[in-house]
C-alpha positions, 0 to 999 in steps of 0.5 A, a space after each residue: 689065552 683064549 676071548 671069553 665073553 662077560 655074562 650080561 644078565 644078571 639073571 644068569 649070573 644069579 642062576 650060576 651063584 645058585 648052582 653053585 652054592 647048592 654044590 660049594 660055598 667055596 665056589 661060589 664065593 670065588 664066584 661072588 668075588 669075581 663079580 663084585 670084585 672084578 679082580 683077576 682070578 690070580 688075585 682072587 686065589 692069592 688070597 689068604 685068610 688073613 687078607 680077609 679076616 673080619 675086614 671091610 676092605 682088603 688090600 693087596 698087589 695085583 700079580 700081574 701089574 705088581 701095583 697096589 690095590 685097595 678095594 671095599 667088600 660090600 655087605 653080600 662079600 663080608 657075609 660070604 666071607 663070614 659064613 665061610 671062615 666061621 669055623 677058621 681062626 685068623 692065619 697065612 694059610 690060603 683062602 681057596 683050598 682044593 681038595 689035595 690040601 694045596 691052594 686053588 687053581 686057575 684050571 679047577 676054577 675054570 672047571 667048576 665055573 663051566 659045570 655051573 654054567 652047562 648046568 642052568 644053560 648059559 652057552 656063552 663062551 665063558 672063562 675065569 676072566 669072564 668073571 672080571 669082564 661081568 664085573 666090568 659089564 654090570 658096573 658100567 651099565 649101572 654107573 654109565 662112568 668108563 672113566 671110572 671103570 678104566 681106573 679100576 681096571 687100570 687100562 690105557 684107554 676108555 676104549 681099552 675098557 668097552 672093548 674089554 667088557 663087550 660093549 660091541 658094534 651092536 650096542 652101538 648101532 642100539 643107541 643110534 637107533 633109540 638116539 634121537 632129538 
């Protein structure tokens, strides 16, 4: 698997969800999910509607981990979601369908993520996971709690979780520099 970057402005991330939702509600929702969620992309397209149907919070376990999961969809979520099944009666059926009838890919995520991307000019190297490690970037500058942050994740290590979200040598030598007594 390839290193892929997180996308550290907002204002990006709000460009990529609005390209997006001119072309697919279906992608950006996945998109929404991914950065309000921070779940793995394998979680996010494992869901089925019945998962999500006209809930507040969802629970599921992780592919990767097997371990249990429960998390809050906030209100931008639940209006997504809404909006989304409006037409769909509660079922196991998959929530992220392709165009062949099949439940979504990995590879057509990634496909439709990097358009979007091209398309307003974000040139970072960017991925399904950038997704999570956005999620992860955003939550700790906003909470400034890695502790937090490596629950949610699940990592070994505060460090694990800065690494991971991109929080580099040069935010580093960043704070030495505005830090001072």
């Amino acid at each position: 698997m390839n290193f892929v970057d997180p996308i550290k402005s907002r204002e990006d991330i709000h460009k990529v969800e609005m390209w997006l939702a001119k072309h697919s509600d279906r992608n950006r929702l996945i998109f929404a999910m991914g950065v309000n969620l921070g779940l793995r992309i394998s979680d996010i397209l494992g869901l089925n509607v019945s998962d999500v149907y006209n809930k507040t919070s969802v629970e599921i376990r992780e592919k990767k981990t097997n371990k249990y999961k429960k998390f809050l969809l906030n209100n931008k979520l639940q209006n997504l979601l809404k909006a989304y099944l409006k037409d769909t009666k509660k079922s196991n059926e998959p929530l992220f369908i392709g165009k062949k009838g099949h439940r979504l890919s990995r590879s057509q995520v990634y496909r439709f993520l990097n358009e979007a991307c091209q398309a307003i000019g974000l040139n970072e190297n960017i991925g399904c996971h950038s997704l999570r490690k956005s999620f992860g970037y955003h939550h700790f500058k906003q909470f400034n709690d890695i502790v937090l942050l490596q629950k949610i994740f699940n990592h070994s290590s505060p460090a694990v979780s800065l690494f991971y979200i991109g929080i580099d040598q040069e935010t580093i030598d960043k704070s030495y520099r505005e830090f001072e007594l």
